[in-house]
C-alpha positions as CSV (number, residue, x, y, z in Angstrom):
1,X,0.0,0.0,0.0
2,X,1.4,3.1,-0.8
3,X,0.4,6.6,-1.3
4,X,-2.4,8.7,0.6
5,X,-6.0,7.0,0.9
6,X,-8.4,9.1,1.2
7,X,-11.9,8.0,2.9
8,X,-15.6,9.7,3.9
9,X,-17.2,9.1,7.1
10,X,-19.1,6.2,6.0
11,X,-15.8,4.3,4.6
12,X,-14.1,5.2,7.7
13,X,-17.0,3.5,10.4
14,X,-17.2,0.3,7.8
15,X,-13.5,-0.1,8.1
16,X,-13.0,0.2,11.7
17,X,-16.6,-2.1,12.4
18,X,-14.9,-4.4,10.0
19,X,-11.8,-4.0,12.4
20,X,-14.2,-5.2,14.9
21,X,-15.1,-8.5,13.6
22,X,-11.2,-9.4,12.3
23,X,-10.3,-9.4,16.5
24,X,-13.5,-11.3,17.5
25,X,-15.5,-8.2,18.9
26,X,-18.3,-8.5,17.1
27,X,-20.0,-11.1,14.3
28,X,-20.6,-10.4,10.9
29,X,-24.4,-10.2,11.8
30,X,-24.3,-7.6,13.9
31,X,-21.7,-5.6,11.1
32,X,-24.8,-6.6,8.9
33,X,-26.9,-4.6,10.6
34,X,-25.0,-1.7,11.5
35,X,-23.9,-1.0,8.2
36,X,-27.2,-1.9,6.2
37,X,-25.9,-4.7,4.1
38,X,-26.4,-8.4,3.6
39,X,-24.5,-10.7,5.8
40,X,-22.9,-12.5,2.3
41,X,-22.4,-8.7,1.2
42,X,-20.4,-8.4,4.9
43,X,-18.5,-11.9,3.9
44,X,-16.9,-10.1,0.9
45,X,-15.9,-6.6,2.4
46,X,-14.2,-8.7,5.1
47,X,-12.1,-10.8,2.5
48,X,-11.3,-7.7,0.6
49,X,-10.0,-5.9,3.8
50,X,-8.3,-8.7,5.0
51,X,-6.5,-9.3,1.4
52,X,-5.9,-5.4,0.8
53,X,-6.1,-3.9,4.5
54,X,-7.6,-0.4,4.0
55,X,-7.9,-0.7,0.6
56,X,-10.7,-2.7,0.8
57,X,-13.4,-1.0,1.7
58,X,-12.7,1.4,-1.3
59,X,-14.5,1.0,-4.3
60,X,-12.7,-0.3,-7.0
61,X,-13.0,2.0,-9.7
62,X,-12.0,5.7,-7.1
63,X,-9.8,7.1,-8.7
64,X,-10.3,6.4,-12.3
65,X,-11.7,8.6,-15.3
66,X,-15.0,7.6,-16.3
């Protein structure tokens, strides 16, 4: 990872429920529910952040041109 990542408020409290759930915390239910998506949906975005750390929760195409 290099650079500056940039994230909005909504990034930033995904990432550090998701945080949450990688050191046992909390389940990926209850990270369903807090951040309004499906529990399969909370299954991917913890693979990505685990694979890419931060990076994850970005969408893939930031950054790019249209």
């Amino acid at each position: 990872m290099t650079g500056i990542v940039t994230m909005n408020k909504v990034e930033q409290r995904t990432y550090g429920l998701v945080l949450e759930v990688i050191y046992k915390r909390m389940t990926i239910g209850e990270l369903a529910l807090m951040i309004g998506k499906s529990y399969r949906q909370c299954q991917r975005i913890l693979k990505k952040v685990e694979e890419k750390q931060i990076l994850g929760i970005k969408h893939g195409n930031s950054n790019r041109p249209p």
